[in-house]
C-alpha positions in Angstrom: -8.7 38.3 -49.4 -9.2 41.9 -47.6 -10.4 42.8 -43.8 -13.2 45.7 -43.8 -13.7 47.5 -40.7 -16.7 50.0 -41.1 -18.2 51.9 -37.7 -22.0 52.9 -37.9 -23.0 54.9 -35.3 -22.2 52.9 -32.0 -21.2 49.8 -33.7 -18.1 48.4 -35.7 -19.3 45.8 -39.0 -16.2 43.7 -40.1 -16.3 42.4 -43.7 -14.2 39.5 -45.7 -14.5 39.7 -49.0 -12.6 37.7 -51.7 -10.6 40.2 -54.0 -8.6 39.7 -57.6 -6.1 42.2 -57.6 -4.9 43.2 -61.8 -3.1 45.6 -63.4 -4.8 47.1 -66.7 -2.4 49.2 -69.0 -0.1 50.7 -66.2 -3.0 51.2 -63.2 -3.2 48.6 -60.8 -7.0 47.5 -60.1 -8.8 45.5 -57.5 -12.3 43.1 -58.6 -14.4 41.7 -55.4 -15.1 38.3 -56.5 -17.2 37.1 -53.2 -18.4 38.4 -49.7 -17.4 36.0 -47.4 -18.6 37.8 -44.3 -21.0 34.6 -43.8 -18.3 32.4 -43.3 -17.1 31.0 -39.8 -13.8 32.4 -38.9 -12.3 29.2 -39.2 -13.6 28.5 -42.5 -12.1 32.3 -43.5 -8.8 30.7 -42.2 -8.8 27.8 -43.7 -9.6 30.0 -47.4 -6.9 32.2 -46.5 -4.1 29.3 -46.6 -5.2 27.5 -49.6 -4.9 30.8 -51.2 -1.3 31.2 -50.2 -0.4 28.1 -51.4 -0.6 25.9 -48.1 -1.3 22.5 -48.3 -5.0 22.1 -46.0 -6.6 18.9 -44.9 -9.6 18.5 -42.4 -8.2 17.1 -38.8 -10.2 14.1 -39.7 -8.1 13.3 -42.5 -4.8 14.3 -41.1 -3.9 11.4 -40.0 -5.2 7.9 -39.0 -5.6 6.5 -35.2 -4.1 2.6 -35.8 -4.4 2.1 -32.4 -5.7 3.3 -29.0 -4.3 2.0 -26.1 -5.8 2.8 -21.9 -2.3 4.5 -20.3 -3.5 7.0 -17.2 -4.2 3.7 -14.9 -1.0 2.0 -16.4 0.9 5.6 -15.5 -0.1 5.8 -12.4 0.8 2.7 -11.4 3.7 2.1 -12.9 5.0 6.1 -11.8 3.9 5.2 -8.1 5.8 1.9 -8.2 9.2 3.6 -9.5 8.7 6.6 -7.4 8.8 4.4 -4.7 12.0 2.4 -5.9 10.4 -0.7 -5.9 12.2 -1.3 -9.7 15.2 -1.5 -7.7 14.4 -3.4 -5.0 13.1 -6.5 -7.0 16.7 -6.1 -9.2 19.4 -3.2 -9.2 19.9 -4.0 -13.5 17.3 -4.1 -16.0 16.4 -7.3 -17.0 13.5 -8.8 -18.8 13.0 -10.8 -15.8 12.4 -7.6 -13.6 10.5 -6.1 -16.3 7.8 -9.1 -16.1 7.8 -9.0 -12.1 7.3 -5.5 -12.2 4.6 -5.8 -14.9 2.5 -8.6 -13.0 2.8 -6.0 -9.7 1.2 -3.6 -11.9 -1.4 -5.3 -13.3 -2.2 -6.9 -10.4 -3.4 -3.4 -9.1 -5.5 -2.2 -12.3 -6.2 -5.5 -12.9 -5.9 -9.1 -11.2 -6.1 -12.1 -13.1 -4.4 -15.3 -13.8 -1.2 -15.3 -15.7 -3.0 -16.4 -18.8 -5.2 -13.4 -18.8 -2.4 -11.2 -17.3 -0.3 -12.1 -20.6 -2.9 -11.0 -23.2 -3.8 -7.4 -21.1 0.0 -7.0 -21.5 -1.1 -5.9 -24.5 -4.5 -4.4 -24.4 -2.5 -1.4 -22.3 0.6 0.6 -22.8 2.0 -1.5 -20.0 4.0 -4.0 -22.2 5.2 -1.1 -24.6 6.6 1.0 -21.3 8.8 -2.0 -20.0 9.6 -3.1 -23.1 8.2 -6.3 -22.7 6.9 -7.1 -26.6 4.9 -10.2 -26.8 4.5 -12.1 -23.3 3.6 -15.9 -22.8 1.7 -17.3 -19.8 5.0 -19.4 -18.9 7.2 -16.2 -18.9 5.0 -15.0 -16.3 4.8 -18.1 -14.1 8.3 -17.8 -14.3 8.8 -14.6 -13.2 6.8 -15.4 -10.2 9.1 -17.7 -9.4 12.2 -15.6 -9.4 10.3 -13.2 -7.7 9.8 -15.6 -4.6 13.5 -15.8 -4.3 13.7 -12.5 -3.8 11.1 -12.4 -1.0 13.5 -12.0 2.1 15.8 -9.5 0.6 12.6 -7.3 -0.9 11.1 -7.5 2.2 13.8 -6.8 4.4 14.4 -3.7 2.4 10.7 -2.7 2.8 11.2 -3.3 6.9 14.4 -0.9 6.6 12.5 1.5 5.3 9.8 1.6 7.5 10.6 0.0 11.0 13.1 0.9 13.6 14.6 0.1 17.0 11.1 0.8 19.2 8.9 0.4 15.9 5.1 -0.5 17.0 4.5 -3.6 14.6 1.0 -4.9 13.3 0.2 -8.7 12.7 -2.7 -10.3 12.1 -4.0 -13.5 10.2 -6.4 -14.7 7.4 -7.1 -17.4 5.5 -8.4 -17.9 2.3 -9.4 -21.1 0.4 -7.8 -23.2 -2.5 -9.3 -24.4 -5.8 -8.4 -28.1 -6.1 -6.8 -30.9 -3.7 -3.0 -31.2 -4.5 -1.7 -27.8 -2.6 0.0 -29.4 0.7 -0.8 -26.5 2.6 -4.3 -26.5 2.0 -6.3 -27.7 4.9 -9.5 -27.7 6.4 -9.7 -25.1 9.4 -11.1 -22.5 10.8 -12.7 -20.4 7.9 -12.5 -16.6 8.2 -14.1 -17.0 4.5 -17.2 -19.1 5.8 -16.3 -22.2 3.5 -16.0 -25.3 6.1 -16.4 -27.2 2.9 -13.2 -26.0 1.3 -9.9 -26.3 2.2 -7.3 -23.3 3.0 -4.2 -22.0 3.6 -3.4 -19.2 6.4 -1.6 -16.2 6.1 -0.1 -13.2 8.2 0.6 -9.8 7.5 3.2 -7.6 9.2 2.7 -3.8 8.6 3.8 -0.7 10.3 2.2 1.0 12.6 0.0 3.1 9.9 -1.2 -0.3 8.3 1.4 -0.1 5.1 2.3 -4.0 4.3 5.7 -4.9 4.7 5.9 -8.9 5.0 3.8 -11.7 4.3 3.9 -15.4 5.5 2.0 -18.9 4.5 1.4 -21.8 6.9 -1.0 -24.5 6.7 -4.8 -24.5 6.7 -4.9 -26.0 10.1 -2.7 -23.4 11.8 -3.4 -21.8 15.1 -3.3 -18.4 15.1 -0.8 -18.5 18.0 1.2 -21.1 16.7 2.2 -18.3 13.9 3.8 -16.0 16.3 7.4 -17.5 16.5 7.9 -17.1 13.0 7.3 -13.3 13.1 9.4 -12.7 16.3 12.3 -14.8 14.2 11.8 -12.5 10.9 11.5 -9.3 13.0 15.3 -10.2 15.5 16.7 -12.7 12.6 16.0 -11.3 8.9 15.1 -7.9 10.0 17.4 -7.4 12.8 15.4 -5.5 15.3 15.7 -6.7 18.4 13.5 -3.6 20.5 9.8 -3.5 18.7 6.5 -3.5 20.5 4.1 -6.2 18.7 0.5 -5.9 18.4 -2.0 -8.6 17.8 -5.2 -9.7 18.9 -6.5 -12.0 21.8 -6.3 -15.0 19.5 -2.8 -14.2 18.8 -1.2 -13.2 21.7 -2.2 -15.6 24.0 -1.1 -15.8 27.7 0.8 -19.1 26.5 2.8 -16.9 23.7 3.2 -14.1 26.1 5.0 -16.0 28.3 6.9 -17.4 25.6 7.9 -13.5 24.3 9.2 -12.8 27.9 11.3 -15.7 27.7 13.1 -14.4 23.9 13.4 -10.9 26.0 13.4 -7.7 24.0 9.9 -7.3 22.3 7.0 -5.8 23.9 3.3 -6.6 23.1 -0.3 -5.1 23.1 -3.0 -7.5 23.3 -6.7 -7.6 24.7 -7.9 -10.1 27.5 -10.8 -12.8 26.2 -13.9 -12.8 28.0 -13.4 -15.6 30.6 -9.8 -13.8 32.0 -12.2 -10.4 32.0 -14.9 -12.4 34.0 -11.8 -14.2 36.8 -10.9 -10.0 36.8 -14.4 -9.4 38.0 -14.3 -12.3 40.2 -11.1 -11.8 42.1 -11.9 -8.3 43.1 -8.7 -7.1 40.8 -11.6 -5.3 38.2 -14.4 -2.9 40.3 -17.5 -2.1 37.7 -18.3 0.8 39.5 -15.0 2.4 38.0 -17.0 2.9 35.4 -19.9 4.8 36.7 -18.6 8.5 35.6 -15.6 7.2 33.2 -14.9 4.8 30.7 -11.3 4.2 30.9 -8.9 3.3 33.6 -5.5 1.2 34.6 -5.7 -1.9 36.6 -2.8 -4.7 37.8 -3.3 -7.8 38.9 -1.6 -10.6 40.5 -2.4 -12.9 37.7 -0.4 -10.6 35.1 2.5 -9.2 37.0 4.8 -6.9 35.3 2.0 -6.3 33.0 -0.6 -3.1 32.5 -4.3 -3.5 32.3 -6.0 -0.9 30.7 -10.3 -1.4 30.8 -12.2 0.2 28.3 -16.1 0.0 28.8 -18.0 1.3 25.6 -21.4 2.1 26.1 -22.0 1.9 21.9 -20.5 -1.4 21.8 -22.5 -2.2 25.1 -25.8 -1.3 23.6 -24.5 -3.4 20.5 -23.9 -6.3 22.2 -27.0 -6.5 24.0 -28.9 -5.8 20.9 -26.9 -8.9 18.9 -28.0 -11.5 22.3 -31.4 -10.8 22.3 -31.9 -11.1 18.4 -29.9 -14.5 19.2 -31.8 -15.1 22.1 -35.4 -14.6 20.5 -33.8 -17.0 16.9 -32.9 -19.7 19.3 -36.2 -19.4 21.0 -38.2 -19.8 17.8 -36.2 -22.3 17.0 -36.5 -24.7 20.4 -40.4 -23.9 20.1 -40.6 -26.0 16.8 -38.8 -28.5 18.5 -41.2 -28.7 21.2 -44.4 -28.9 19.0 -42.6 -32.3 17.4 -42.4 -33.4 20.7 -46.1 -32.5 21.7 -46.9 -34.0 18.6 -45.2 -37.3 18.9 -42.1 -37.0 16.0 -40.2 -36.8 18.7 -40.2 -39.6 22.2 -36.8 -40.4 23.2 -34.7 -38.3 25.3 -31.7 -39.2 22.9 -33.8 -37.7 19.8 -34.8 -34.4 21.6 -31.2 -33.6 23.2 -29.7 -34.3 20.2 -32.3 -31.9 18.1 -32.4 -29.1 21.3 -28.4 -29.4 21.2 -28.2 -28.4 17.7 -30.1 -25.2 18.0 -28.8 -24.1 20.9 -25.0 -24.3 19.6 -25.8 -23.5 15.9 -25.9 -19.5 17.8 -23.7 -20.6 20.4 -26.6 -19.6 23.2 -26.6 -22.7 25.2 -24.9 -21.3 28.0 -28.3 -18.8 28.4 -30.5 -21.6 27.8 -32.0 -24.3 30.3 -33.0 -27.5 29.0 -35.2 -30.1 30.6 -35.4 -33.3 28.6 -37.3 -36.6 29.7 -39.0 -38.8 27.4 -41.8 -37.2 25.6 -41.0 -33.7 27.5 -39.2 -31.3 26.5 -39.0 -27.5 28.0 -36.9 -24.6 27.7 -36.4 -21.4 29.3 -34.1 -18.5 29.6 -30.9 -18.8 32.4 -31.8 -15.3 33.7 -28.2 -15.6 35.8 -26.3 -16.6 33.0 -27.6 -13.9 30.8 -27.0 -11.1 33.8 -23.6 -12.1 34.3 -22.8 -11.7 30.6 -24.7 -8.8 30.5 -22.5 -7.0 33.2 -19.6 -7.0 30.9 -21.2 -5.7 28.2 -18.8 -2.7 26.2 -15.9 -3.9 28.7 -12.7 -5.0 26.9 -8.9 -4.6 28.8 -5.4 -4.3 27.0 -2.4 -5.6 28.3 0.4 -4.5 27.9 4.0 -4.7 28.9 5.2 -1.7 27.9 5.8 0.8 30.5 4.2 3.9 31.1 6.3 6.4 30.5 6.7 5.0 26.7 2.8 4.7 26.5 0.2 6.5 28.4 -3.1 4.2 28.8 -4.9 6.4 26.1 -2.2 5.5 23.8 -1.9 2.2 25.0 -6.2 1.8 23.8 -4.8 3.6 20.4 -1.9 0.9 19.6 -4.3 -1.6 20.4 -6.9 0.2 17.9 -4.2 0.3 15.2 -5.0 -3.3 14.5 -8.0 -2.4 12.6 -5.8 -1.1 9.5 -4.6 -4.5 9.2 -8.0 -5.2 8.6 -8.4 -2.9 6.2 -5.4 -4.7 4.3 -6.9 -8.0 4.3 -10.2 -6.1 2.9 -7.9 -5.0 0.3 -6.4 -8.3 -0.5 -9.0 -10.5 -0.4 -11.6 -8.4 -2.4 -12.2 -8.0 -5.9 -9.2 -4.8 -5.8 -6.3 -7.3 -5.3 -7.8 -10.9 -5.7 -6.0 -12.9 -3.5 -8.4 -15.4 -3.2 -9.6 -18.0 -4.3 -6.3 -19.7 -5.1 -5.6 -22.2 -7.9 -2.0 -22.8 -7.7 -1.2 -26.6 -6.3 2.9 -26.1 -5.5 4.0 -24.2 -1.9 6.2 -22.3 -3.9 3.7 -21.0 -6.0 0.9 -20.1 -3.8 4.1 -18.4 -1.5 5.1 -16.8 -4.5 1.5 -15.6 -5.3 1.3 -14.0 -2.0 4.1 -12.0 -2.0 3.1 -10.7 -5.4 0.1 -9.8 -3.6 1.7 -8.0 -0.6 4.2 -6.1 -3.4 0.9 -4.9 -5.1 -1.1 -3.7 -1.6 2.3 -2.1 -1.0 1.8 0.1 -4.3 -1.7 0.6 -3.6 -1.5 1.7 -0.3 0.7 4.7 -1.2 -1.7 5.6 -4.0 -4.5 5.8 -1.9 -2.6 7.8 0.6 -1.9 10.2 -2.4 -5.1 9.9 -3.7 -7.6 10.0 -0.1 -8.3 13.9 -1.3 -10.0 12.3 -4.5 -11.3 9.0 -2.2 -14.6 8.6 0.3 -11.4 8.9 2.9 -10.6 11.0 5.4 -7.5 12.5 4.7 -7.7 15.3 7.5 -9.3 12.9 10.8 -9.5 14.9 13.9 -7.2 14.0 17.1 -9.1 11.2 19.0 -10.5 13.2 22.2 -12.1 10.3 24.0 -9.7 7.3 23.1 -12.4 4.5 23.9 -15.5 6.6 21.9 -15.4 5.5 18.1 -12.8 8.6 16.5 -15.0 11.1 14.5 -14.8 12.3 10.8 -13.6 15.4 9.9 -16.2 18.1 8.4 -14.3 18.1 5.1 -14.8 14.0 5.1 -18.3 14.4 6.2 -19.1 17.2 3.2 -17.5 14.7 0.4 -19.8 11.7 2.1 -22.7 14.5 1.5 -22.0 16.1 -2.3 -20.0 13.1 -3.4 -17.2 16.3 -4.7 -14.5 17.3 -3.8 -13.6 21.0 -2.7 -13.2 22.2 -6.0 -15.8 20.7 -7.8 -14.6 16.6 -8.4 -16.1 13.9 -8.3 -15.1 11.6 -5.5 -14.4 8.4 -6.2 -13.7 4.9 -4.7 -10.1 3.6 -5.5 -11.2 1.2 -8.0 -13.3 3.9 -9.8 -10.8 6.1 -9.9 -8.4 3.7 -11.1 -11.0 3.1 -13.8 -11.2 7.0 -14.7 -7.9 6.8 -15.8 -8.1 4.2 -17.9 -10.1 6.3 -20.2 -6.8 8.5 -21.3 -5.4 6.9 -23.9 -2.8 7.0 -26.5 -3.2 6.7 -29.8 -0.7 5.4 -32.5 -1.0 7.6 -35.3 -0.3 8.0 -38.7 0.2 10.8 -40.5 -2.2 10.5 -44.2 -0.2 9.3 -47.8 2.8 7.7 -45.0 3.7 4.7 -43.3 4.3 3.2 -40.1 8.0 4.6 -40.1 6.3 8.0 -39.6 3.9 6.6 -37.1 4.1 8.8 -33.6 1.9 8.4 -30.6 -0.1 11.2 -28.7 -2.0 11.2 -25.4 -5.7 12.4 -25.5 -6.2 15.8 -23.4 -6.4 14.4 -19.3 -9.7 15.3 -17.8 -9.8 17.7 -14.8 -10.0 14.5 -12.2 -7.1 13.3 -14.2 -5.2 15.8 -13.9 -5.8 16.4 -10.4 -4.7 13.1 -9.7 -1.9 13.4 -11.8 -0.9 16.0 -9.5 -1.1 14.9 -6.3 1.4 11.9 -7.6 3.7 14.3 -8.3 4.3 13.3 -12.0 2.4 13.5 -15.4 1.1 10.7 -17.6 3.7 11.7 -20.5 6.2 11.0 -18.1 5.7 7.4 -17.5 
């Protein structure tokens, strides 16, 4: 085969032709067989190694693709969850038994199931091939559960190691959830966070640090008071823990004046908490809380008698102010609808005994909890209604006004920081959001034994642990704000950053991305694969596997993990 290279005027022409080089008598002489200018320059190629003797095939008959597995979410994962050393916290050794613990974390992640279809995505995904797992039953897996709850307090008094210390602000808050079937002895009928009064349910809390990353979770019955879950926590922070100087933050429900008092008596751990309405309204009362502090601010510190040694700390937001108005009317004008139809059954005679209207008025008036605003006159065959203008004005004057308490002093907290802490709580939030949605599937519950549903909870709290670091990685790639600016007003709602505010807008990154929510991204990933292939005319002994090529949002997140998908 020979190159040509002929200029014409202000141009260069490159010819291929296909040549037979002879020798006749002594003289060596050259034949052109074919022009092959036409021909792609891979096709030249290609022509140029079969002449020298090279064995050619088409990529497409190279070798043959027995298998395709999705790896990039099972990478990810998995790399997160070792970078993070939680391998070695469930068991220092290998084992096959930490191999299926750390396997269910995983897939609980990517993809949360029950064990029996956990055990047959094992091996739809290079998950079971990395840990070496081979084929996996359903019992295995119920079984490694189990060990795994034995290993709760250790695990999680590593996790508290790492991220808690001597003067640590802790996070607690409670859920509940409901159970599938009638045999769990925790499950009980209680209050439901998840609006199913016909269903029973089990309660659980959630100790994080103070950025919201899970640490420890606990199980109590259905029925449980939120207060009456306090102890338990104070005991795993002093006992299994062994702080003895934290500052614990929970909600009104939680830290009630009752558990206050008992935390004073243990000595050693200080609390946020908010004031419910009625304490806020004795405030008012007693002269110890002046509205008009709030004429030209929206944040001051307060003591009263009825909380010595404590801080008060009043907030008064006019957005949730304007809120809160707007949510009493629309309540307000409902319930009024409502007692109207009630009084046309009465003015047309369904309706005569005192008994039979109370009982119908009383309904509507607490199904939206507005009877306090409401005046009722009931007699035999009258009924009327009318708004308690007093009732509604009193209500109304406290309207954006919440207080913190507070007993730690001022020189540890200022009262901005002490409204901050006490603002914290809503990350805990964003946990249970996690957990009880479709990303980690805590609910709805179908084990019957304690241990089990314990167990299942703690597998739970391991997998939020592994996703909360991924989104951190991740919250350039994620409708998150990874940049927020510094709160100016503590009380006003914190703004978003323009670069937040710009991926809200173009749905891309800075360079171009897409931006994702964690589950899509998540699902991105699975889409780089890795094939088992075999090489044409061999067998499986000459199989090898090969990653596809990652795409640029693969890569990207790839890098801000700080490993590849090869790696894993």
């Amino acid at each position: 085969m020979a190159k040509v290279v002929r200029p014409y005027k202000d141009r260069v022409y490159t010819y291929f032709f296909l040549r037979q080089t002879y020798r006749e008598g002594g003289t060596v002489k050259h034949r052109t067989l074919a022009n092959l200018s036409h021909l792609s320059a891979e096709a030249i190629e290609v022509l140029r190694r079969i002449l020298r003797g090279e064995h050619v095939l088409a990529a497409a008959d190279a070798f043959d693709i027995v298998r395709s597995l999705p790896h990039g979410h099972v990478a990810a994962v998995l790399g997160t969850l070792r970078r993070l050393g939680l391998e070695g916290l469930l068991e220092r050794r290998p084992s096959r038994r930490r191999e299926l613990a750390t396997a269910l974390v995983v897939a609980r992640v990517i993809e949360p199931a029950s064990k029996l279809a956990t055990a047959a995505w094992l091996g739809d995904s290079t998950l079971a091939g990395r840990l070496g797992l081979g084929e996996v039953s359903e019992d295995e897996l119920y079984g490694a559960l189990d060990w795994l709850l034995t290993r709760q307090a250790r695990i999680e008094a590593a996790l508290a190691a790492r991220h808690l210390h001597e003067g640590s602000l802790v996070l607690y808050d409670l859920t509940s959830t409901y159970v599938e079937g009638t045999k769990c002895p925790l499950a009980r009928h209680g209050y439901s966070r998840d609006h199913r009064p016909d269903r029973a349910q089990i309660v659980f809390g959630l100790l994080t640090d103070e950025r919201g990353c899970p640490l420890a979770v606990e199980a109590f019955a259905g029925n449980t008071a939120d207060p009456a879950t306090l102890e338990a926590q104070v005991a795993k922070l002093r006992e299994r823990f062994g702080l003895s100087d934290v500052v614990l933050v929970g909600d009104r429900g939680m830290l009630t004046s009752a558990r206050i008092e008992r935390l004073k008596e243990i000595g050693g751990l200080g609390w946020v908490s908010c004031l419910r309405a009625p304490a806020i309204a004795a405030l008012v009362d007693a002269g110890d809380l002046q509205l008009s502090l709030f004429d030209e601010r929206d944040l001051a510190e307060i003591a009263s008698p009825e909380f010595p040694g404590e801080r008060l700390v009043v907030c008064r937001n006019p957005v949730l102010a304007a809120e809160r108005a707007r949510k009493r009317e629309a309540l307000l004008t409902a319930t009024e609808a409502a007692l109207a139809r009630v009084a046309a059954m009465v003015t047309r005679g369904r309706l005569r005994s005192a008994a039979a209207i109370g009982l119908r008025a009383g309904r509507v008036v607490n199904a939206k909890k507005m009877a306090k605003h409401v005046a009722l006159t009931i007699a035999d065959g009258e009924f009327r209604f009318a708004r308690d203008a007093a009732s509604i004005a009193a209500e109304a004057a406290l309207d954006g006004l919440y207080v913190i308490r507070t007993s730690v002093p001022a020189e540890r907290l200022s009262s901005a920081s002490v409204v901050e802490t006490y603002k914290r709580l809503s990350a805990v939030e964003r946990d249970f959001r996690a957990l009880k949605g479709d990303d980690l599937l805590v609910r709805p519950i179908f084990h019957y034994r304690e241990e089990r549903v314990r167990a299942h909870l703690f597998l739970c709290l391991l997998a939020a642990y592994v996703r909360w670091h991924l989104e951190a990685a991740w919250a350039p790639l994620l409708y998150r704000d990874e940049t927020p600016p510094a709160r100016v007003d503590p009380v006003a709602p914190r703004g978003r950053s323009e670069g937040a505010l710009r991926k809200e807008r173009d749905h891309r990154t800075p360079d171009g991305l897409p931006v994702n929510s964690f589950a899509g991204l998540l699902k991105h990933l699975g889409t780089l694969t890795e094939g088992r292939c075999v090489p044409l005319g061999l067998d499986e002994r000459a199989a090898f596997s090969k990653l596809s090529v990652p795409t640029p949002l693969q890569d990207r997140a790839f890098e801000l993990l700080g490993f590849t998908p090869a790696s894993v």
